[in-house]
C-alpha positions in Angstrom: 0.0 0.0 0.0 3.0 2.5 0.7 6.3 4.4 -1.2 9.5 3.3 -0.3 11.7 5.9 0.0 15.0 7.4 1.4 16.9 11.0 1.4 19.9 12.1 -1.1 21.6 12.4 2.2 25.4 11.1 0.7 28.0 8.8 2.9 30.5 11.4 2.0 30.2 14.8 0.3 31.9 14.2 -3.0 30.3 13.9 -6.8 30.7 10.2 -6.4 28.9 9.3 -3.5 26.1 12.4 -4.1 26.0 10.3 -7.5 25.6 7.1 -5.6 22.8 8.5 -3.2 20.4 9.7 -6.2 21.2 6.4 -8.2 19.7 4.5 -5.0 16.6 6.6 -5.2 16.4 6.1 -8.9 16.8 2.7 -9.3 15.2 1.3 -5.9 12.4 4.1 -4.5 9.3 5.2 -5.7 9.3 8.2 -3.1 12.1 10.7 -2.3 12.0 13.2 0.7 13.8 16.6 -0.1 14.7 17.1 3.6 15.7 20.7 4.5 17.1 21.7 8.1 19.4 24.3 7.7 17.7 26.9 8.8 15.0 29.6 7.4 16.3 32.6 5.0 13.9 34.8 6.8 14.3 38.3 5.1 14.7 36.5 1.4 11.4 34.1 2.5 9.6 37.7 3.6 10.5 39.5 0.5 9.9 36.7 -1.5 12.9 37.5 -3.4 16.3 37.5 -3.8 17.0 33.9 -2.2 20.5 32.7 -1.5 22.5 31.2 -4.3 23.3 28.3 -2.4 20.0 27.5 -1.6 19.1 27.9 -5.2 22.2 25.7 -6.4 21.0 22.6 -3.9 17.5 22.7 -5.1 18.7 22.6 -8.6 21.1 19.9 -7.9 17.9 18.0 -5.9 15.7 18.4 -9.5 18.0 17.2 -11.8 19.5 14.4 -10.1 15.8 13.3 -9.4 14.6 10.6 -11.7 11.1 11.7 -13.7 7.9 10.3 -11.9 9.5 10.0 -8.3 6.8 10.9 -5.7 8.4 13.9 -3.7 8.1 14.5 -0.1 8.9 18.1 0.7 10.1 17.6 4.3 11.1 21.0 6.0 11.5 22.1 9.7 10.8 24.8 11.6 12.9 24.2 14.4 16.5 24.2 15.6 18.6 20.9 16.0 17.2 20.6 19.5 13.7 20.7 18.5 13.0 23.3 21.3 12.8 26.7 19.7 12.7 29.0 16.2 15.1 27.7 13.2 18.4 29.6 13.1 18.7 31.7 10.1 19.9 29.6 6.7 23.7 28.8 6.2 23.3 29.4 2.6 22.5 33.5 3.5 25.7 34.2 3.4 25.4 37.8 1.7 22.9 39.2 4.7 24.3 41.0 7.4 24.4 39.7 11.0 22.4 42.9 12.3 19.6 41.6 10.0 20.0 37.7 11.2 20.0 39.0 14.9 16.7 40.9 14.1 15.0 37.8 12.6 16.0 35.5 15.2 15.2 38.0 18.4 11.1 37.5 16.7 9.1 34.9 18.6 8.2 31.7 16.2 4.5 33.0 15.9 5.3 36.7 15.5 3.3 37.7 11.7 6.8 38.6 10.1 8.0 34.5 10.7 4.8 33.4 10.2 5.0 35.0 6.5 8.1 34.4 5.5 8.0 30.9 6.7 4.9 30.0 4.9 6.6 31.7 1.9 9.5 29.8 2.3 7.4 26.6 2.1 5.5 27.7 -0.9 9.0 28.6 -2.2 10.8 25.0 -2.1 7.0 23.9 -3.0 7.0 25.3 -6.5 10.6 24.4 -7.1 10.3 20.8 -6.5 6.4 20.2 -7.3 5.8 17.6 -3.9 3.4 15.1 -4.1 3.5 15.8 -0.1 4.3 18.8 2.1 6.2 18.2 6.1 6.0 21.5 7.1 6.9 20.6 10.4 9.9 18.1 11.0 9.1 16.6 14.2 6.9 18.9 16.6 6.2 17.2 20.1 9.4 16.9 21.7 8.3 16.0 25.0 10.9 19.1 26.4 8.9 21.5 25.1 7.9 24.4 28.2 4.3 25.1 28.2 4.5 29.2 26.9 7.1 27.8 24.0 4.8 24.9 22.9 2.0 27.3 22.9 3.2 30.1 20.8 4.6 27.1 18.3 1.6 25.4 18.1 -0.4 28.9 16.8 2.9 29.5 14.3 1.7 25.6 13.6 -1.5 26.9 13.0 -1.4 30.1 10.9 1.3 28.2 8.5 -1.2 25.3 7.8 -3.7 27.5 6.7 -1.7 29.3 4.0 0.1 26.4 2.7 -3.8 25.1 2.0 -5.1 27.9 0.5 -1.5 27.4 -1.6 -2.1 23.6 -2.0 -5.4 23.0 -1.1 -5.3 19.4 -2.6 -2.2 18.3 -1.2 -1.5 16.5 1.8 -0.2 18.8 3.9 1.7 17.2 7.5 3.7 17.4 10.4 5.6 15.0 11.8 5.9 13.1 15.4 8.9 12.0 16.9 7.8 8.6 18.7 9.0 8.4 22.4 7.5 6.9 25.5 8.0 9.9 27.4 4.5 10.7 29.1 4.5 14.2 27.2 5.3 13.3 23.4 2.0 12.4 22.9 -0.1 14.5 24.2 1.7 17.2 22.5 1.0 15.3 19.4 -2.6 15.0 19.9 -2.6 19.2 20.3 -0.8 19.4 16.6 -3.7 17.3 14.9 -6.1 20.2 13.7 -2.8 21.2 12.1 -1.9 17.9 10.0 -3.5 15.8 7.1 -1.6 12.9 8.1 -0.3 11.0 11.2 3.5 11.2 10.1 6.1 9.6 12.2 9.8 10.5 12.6 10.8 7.0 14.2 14.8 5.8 15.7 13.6 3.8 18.5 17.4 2.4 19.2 18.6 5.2 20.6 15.5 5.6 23.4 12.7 2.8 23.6 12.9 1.4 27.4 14.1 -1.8 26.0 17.1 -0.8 24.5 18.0 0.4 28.5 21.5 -2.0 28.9 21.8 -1.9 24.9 20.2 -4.5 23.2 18.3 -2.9 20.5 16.8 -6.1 19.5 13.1 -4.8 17.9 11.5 -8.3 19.2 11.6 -6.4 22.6 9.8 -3.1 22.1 6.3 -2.0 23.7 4.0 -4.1 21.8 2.0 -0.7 20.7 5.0 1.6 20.4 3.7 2.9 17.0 0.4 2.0 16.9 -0.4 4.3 20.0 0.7 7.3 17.6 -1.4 6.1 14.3 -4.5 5.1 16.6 -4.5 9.6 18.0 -6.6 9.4 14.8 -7.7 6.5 12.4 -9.3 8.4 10.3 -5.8 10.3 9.1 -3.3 8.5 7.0 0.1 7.4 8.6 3.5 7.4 7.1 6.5 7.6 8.2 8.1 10.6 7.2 11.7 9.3 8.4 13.3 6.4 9.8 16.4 4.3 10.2 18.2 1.3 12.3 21.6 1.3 13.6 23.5 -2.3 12.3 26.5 -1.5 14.2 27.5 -0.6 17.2 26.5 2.8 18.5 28.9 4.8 21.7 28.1 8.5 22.3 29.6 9.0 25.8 28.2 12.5 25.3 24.4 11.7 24.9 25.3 8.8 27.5 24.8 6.3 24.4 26.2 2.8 24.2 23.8 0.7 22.2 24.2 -3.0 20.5 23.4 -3.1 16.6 23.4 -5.9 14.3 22.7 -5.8 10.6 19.9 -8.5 11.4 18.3 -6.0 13.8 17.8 -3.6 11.5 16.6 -6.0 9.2 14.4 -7.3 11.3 12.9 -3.4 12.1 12.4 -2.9 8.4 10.1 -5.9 8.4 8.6 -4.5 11.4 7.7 -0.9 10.1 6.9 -2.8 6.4 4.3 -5.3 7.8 3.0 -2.1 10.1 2.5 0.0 7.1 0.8 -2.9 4.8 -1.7 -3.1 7.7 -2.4 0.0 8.2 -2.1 0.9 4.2 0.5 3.3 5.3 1.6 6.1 2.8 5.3 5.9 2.3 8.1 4.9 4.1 11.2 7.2 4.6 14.1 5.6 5.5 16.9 8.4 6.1 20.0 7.2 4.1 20.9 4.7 2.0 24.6 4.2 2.9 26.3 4.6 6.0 27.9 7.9 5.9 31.3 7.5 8.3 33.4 9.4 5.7 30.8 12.3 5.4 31.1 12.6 9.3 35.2 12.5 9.0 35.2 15.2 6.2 32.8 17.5 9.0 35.2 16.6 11.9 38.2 17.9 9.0 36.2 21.0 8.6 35.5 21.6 11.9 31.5 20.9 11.6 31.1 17.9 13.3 28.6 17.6 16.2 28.1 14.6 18.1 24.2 14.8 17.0 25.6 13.4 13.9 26.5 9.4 15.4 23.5 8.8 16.0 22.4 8.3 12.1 25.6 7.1 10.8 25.4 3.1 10.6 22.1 3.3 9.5 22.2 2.7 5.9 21.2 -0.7 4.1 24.8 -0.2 2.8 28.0 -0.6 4.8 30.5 2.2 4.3 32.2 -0.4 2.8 29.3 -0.5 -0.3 28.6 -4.1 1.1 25.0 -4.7 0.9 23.4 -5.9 4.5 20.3 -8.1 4.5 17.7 -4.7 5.4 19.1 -3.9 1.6 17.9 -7.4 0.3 14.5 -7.0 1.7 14.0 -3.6 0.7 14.1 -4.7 -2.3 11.7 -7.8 -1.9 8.7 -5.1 -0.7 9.6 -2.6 -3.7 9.2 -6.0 -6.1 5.9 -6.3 -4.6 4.7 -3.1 -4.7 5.9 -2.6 -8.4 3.8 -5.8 -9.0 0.9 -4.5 -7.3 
């Protein structure tokens, strides 16, 4: 019933493995999600002209490296890295002053200035790259969310929706969930529904599901209704999940406290999990971060002086080794796009 799907994220950023990412998508997807999360060109998006020319380049790269008749999931957040307040200003503005980036990001997240140019923004990316779906929201509920903050994102939340509808009025228009088990995720989730189409999840259970407590990641072991508990907030919407992944190797963050146990069988076994979920529930589409693991992409940041340790947590994820070896997750990816394509 669903898209199969992943990100051009690359394992390393060079024209060979950027090549490699898009000829995944091409020759084994239906579905590709054009993620954006660095940051919001907020006095470009407000004048509604003169965007950034690397923001132009990297959508022009996205379109013609795209395969003809690939659904498109436009996939943008809102939010900083921490999920917790306003999106910095874009890297690729590099020609606007600080004075006016300091302006922009003094403005609360539901002030009418970020409301407009955000919504314009959307619209922006929208008629570049022609979605099939809109994320205009890249995972909303984090559970550490304070009660004033929460509230004044949930009317930015609110006012966006609207104008990307009267924009796009026929197109499925979503925010996305992270799934926790932290007694506040989903109740901030239920809050956001008036402001999404579809239940879309934003799912990496290894790195926090109770189970996983002394390290075994083994999906066998997680809460029985882990997801379900998330698509069930409302039946009636469509569910998806708007990204996804599985560590198959071995996963130690000292810094987020993180020493977790992955095997390639694991993550095969999750992409089963989430496959047979979504056939059930005649799910939407699958996202499934990145293709390849992308260790040399995070050496080339540390080299450049970029790297953050948010970056681990994603990087032996891909149903290719770093190695290009394929791991069984590949194999069966491959089995449900067969069947789909027979459908």
């Amino acid at each position: 019933s669903f898209y199969m799907g992943v990100t051009p994220w690359p394992a390393d950023f060079t024209i060979d493995e950027v090549t490699a990412s898009y000829d995944f998508i091409n020759s084994h997807c239906d579905i590709v999600s054009h993620h954006f999360d660095e940051g919001v060109p907020y006095e470009e998006a407000y004048n509604n002209s003169g965007w950034p020319v690397g923001l132009s380049e990297d959508i022009s790269i996205r379109k013609a490296k795209t395969a003809a008749g690939k659904k498109i999931l436009l996939s943008s957040s809102a939010l900083a890295l921490n999920r917790k307040q306003k999106a910095p200003y874009s890297r690729f503005s590099a020609s606007v002053s600080d004075a006016v980036k300091n302006n922009w990001e003094l403005l609360p997240v539901n002030d009418a200035r970020v409301i407009t140019a955000y919504s314009n923004y959307i619209i922006y990316l929208a008629q570049q790259l022609h979605p099939s779906f809109i994320n205009y929201g890249v995972e909303s509920n984090f559970e550490e969310w304070d009660a004033a903050g929460f509230a004044m994102y949930k009317d930015f939340l609110r006012q966006v929706f609207e104008r990307i509808k009267i924009a796009y009025p026929s197109l499925p228009i979503m925010v996305s969930f992270m799934v926790s088990e932290n007694p506040q995720s989903l109740p901030l989730a239920q809050q956001l529904l008036p402001y999404t189409d579809y239940i879309a999840l934003s799912a990496y259970p290894y790195i926090h599901v109770s189970s996983t407590a002394n390290g075994n990641t083994n999906p066998s072991l997680f809460p029985a209704d882990l997801f379900a508990r998330y698509a069930n907030l409302d039946v009636a919407k469509p569910f998806c999940f708007a990204e996804t992944g599985f560590i198959a190797e071995g996963l130690v963050v000292p810094s987020f406290s993180l020493n977790k146990l992955g095997k390639p069988q694991w993550q095969n076994d999750y992409l089963i999990k989430i496959c047979d979920l979504m056939n059930e529930r005649k799910g939407k589409f699958i996202i499934w971060f990145c293709s390849k693991d992308y260790d040399a992409g995070n050496n080339t940041l540390r080299s450049l002086g970029q790297y953050q340790d948010l970056f681990a947590l994603w990087e032996d994820t891909g149903l290719i080794d770093e190695n290009n070896n394929q791991r069984p997750a590949y194999t069966t990816w491959l089995a449900w796009k067969a069947v789909k394509k027979s459908e």
